[in-house]
C-alpha positions as CSV (number, residue, x, y, z in Angstrom):
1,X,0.0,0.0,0.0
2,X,1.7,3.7,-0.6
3,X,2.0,5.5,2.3
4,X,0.0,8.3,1.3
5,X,-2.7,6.2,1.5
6,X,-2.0,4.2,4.5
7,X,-1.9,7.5,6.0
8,X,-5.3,8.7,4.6
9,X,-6.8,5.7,5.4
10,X,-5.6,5.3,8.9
11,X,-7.0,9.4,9.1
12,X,-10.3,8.1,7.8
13,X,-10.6,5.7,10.6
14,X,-9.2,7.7,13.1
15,X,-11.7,10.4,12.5
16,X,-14.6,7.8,12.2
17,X,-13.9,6.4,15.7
18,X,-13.2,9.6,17.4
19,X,-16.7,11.0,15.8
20,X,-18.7,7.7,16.4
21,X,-17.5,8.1,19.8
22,X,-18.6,12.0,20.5
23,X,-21.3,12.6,22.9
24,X,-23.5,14.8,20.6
25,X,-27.1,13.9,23.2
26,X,-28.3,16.2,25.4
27,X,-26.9,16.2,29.1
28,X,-28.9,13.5,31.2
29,X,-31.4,14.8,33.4
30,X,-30.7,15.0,36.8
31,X,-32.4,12.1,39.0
32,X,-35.7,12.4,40.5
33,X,-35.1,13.0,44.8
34,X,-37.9,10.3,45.7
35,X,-41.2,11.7,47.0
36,X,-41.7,9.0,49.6
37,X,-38.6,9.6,51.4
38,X,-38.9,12.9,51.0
39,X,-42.4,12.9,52.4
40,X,-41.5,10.2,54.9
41,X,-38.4,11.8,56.4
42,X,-40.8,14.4,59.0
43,X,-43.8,14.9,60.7
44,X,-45.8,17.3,58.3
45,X,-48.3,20.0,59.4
46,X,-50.9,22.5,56.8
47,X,-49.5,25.9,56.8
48,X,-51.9,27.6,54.4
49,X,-54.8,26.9,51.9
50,X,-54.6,28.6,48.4
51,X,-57.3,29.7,46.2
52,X,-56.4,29.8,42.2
53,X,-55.2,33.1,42.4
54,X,-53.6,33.0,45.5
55,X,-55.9,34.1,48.3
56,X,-55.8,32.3,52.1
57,X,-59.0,30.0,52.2
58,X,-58.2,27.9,54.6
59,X,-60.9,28.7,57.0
60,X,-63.1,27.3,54.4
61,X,-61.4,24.0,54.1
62,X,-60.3,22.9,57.4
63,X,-60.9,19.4,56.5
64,X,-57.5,19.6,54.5
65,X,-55.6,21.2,58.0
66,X,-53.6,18.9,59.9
67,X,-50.5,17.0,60.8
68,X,-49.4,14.1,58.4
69,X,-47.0,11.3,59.3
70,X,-46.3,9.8,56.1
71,X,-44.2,6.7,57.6
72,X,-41.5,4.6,55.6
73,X,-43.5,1.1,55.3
74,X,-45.9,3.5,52.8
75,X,-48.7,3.8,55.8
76,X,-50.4,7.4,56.7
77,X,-51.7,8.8,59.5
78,X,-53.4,12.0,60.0
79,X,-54.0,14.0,62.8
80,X,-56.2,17.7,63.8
81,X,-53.5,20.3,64.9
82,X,-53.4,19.4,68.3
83,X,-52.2,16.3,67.8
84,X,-55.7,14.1,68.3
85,X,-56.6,11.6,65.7
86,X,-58.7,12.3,62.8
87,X,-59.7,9.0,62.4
88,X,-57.6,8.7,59.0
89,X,-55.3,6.2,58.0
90,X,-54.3,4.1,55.3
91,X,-51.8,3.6,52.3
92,X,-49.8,6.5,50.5
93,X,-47.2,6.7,47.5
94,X,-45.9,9.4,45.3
95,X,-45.4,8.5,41.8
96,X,-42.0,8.2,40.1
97,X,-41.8,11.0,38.7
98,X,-43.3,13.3,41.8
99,X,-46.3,14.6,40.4
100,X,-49.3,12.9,41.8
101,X,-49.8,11.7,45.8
102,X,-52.2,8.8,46.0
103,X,-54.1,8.3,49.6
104,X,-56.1,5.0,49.7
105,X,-57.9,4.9,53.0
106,X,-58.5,2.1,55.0
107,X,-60.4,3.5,57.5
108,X,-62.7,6.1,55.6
109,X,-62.9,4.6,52.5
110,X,-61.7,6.8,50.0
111,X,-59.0,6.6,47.5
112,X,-57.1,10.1,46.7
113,X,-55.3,11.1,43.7
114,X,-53.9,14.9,43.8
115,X,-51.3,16.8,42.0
116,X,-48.3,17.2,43.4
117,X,-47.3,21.3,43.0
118,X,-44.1,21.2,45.2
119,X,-42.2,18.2,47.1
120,X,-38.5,19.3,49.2
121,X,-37.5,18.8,52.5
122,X,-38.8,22.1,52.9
123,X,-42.1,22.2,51.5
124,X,-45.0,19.9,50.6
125,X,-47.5,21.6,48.3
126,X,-50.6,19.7,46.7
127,X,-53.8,20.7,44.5
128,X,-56.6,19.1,44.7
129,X,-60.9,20.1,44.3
130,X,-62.5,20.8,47.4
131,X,-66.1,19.8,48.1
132,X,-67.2,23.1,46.3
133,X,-65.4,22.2,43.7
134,X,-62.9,24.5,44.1
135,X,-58.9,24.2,43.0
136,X,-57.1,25.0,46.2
137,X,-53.6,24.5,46.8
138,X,-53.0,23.0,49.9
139,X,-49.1,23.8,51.9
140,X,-47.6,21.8,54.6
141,X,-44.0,22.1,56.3
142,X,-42.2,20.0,58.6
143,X,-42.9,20.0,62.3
144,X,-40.0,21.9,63.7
Protein backbone atom coordinates (compact mmCIF):
# COMPACT_ATOMS: atom_id res chain seq x y z
CA UNK A 1 0.00 0.00 0.00
CA UNK A 2 1.67 3.66 -0.60
CA UNK A 3 2.00 5.45 2.34
CA UNK A 4 0.01 8.35 1.34
CA UNK A 5 -2.73 6.18 1.49
CA UNK A 6 -2.03 4.16 4.53
CA UNK A 7 -1.87 7.52 6.04
CA UNK A 8 -5.32 8.70 4.59
CA UNK A 9 -6.78 5.66 5.43
CA UNK A 10 -5.58 5.29 8.86
CA UNK A 11 -6.96 9.43 9.13
CA UNK A 12 -10.28 8.09 7.77
CA UNK A 13 -10.57 5.74 10.56
CA UNK A 14 -9.24 7.66 13.13
CA UNK A 15 -11.66 10.44 12.49
CA UNK A 16 -14.64 7.84 12.17
CA UNK A 17 -13.92 6.35 15.68
CA UNK A 18 -13.15 9.63 17.36
CA UNK A 19 -16.73 11.03 15.77
CA UNK A 20 -18.67 7.69 16.41
CA UNK A 21 -17.46 8.08 19.83
CA UNK A 22 -18.62 12.00 20.48
CA UNK A 23 -21.28 12.60 22.89
CA UNK A 24 -23.50 14.78 20.64
CA UNK A 25 -27.11 13.87 23.20
CA UNK A 26 -28.29 16.20 25.36
CA UNK A 27 -26.88 16.19 29.14
CA UNK A 28 -28.95 13.55 31.18
CA UNK A 29 -31.36 14.77 33.40
CA UNK A 30 -30.67 14.96 36.82
CA UNK A 31 -32.42 12.09 38.99
CA UNK A 32 -35.69 12.42 40.55
CA UNK A 33 -35.14 13.00 44.79
CA UNK A 34 -37.93 10.34 45.72
CA UNK A 35 -41.18 11.72 47.04
CA UNK A 36 -41.75 8.96 49.56
CA UNK A 37 -38.58 9.56 51.40
CA UNK A 38 -38.90 12.93 51.03
CA UNK A 39 -42.42 12.94 52.44
CA UNK A 40 -41.47 10.22 54.95
CA UNK A 41 -38.36 11.79 56.41
CA UNK A 42 -40.80 14.36 59.02
CA UNK A 43 -43.79 14.94 60.68
CA UNK A 44 -45.82 17.32 58.28
CA UNK A 45 -48.31 20.00 59.38
CA UNK A 46 -50.93 22.52 56.78
CA UNK A 47 -49.47 25.94 56.76
CA UNK A 48 -51.90 27.60 54.38
CA UNK A 49 -54.82 26.90 51.95
CA UNK A 50 -54.61 28.56 48.44
CA UNK A 51 -57.30 29.71 46.20
CA UNK A 52 -56.41 29.76 42.24
CA UNK A 53 -55.20 33.07 42.44
CA UNK A 54 -53.57 33.03 45.53
CA UNK A 55 -55.89 34.06 48.30
CA UNK A 56 -55.80 32.33 52.14
CA UNK A 57 -59.04 29.99 52.18
CA UNK A 58 -58.18 27.89 54.64
CA UNK A 59 -60.89 28.73 56.99
CA UNK A 60 -63.05 27.33 54.42
CA UNK A 61 -61.43 24.02 54.13
CA UNK A 62 -60.27 22.93 57.41
CA UNK A 63 -60.89 19.36 56.48
CA UNK A 64 -57.51 19.60 54.49
CA UNK A 65 -55.60 21.19 58.01
CA UNK A 66 -53.62 18.89 59.86
CA UNK A 67 -50.53 17.00 60.78
CA UNK A 68 -49.40 14.11 58.37
CA UNK A 69 -47.04 11.28 59.35
CA UNK A 70 -46.30 9.76 56.15
CA UNK A 71 -44.24 6.68 57.55
CA UNK A 72 -41.48 4.65 55.63
CA UNK A 73 -43.49 1.07 55.29
CA UNK A 74 -45.91 3.50 52.84
CA UNK A 75 -48.70 3.80 55.76
CA UNK A 76 -50.35 7.38 56.66
CA UNK A 77 -51.72 8.82 59.50
CA UNK A 78 -53.42 11.96 59.98
CA UNK A 79 -54.01 14.00 62.85
CA UNK A 80 -56.23 17.69 63.77
CA UNK A 81 -53.49 20.33 64.93
CA UNK A 82 -53.45 19.42 68.28
CA UNK A 83 -52.17 16.26 67.75
CA UNK A 84 -55.66 14.13 68.29
CA UNK A 85 -56.62 11.63 65.70
CA UNK A 86 -58.70 12.34 62.84
CA UNK A 87 -59.72 8.96 62.39
CA UNK A 88 -57.56 8.74 58.97
CA UNK A 89 -55.30 6.16 57.99
CA UNK A 90 -54.31 4.14 55.29
CA UNK A 91 -51.77 3.59 52.30
CA UNK A 92 -49.77 6.46 50.51
CA UNK A 93 -47.22 6.74 47.51
CA UNK A 94 -45.90 9.43 45.28
CA UNK A 95 -45.42 8.46 41.82
CA UNK A 96 -42.02 8.17 40.12
CA UNK A 97 -41.75 11.01 38.71
CA UNK A 98 -43.31 13.30 41.85
CA UNK A 99 -46.35 14.61 40.36
CA UNK A 100 -49.33 12.86 41.75
CA UNK A 101 -49.81 11.72 45.78
CA UNK A 102 -52.19 8.79 45.98
CA UNK A 103 -54.09 8.29 49.58
CA UNK A 104 -56.11 5.00 49.71
CA UNK A 105 -57.93 4.90 52.97
CA UNK A 106 -58.49 2.08 54.98
CA UNK A 107 -60.41 3.53 57.54
CA UNK A 108 -62.71 6.06 55.60
CA UNK A 109 -62.87 4.60 52.48
CA UNK A 110 -61.74 6.76 50.03
CA UNK A 111 -58.97 6.61 47.46
CA UNK A 112 -57.09 10.15 46.74
CA UNK A 113 -55.27 11.11 43.70
CA UNK A 114 -53.86 14.90 43.85
CA UNK A 115 -51.33 16.78 42.04
CA UNK A 116 -48.26 17.24 43.41
CA UNK A 117 -47.26 21.27 43.04
CA UNK A 118 -44.08 21.21 45.17
CA UNK A 119 -42.20 18.24 47.14
CA UNK A 120 -38.54 19.34 49.21
CA UNK A 121 -37.50 18.85 52.48
CA UNK A 122 -38.79 22.08 52.88
CA UNK A 123 -42.12 22.17 51.48
CA UNK A 124 -45.01 19.87 50.63
CA UNK A 125 -47.48 21.63 48.30
CA UNK A 126 -50.55 19.71 46.69
CA UNK A 127 -53.83 20.71 44.47
CA UNK A 128 -56.60 19.14 44.73
CA UNK A 129 -60.94 20.07 44.34
CA UNK A 130 -62.51 20.76 47.40
CA UNK A 131 -66.14 19.75 48.06
CA UNK A 132 -67.24 23.10 46.27
CA UNK A 133 -65.43 22.15 43.74
CA UNK A 134 -62.88 24.53 44.05
CA UNK A 135 -58.94 24.16 43.03
CA UNK A 136 -57.13 25.05 46.20
CA UNK A 137 -53.64 24.45 46.76
CA UNK A 138 -52.99 22.96 49.92
CA UNK A 139 -49.08 23.78 51.92
CA UNK A 140 -47.57 21.78 54.56
CA UNK A 141 -43.98 22.14 56.25
CA UNK A 142 -42.24 19.96 58.57
CA UNK A 143 -42.87 20.05 62.31
CA UNK A 144 -40.02 21.89 63.74
Amino acid sequence: MHPRLRTFTFAAFATIALASCSKDDAPAPEPQPDGNEILSSTRWITTVVTDSVGKDVTAANMGFVGLADYLPNGNYVFFNTDGTPRGDEGYYFITPDNSKRILVSRTRNYTRVVDVVKLTKEIFTYRVVNGTGATVNVEHKPVK
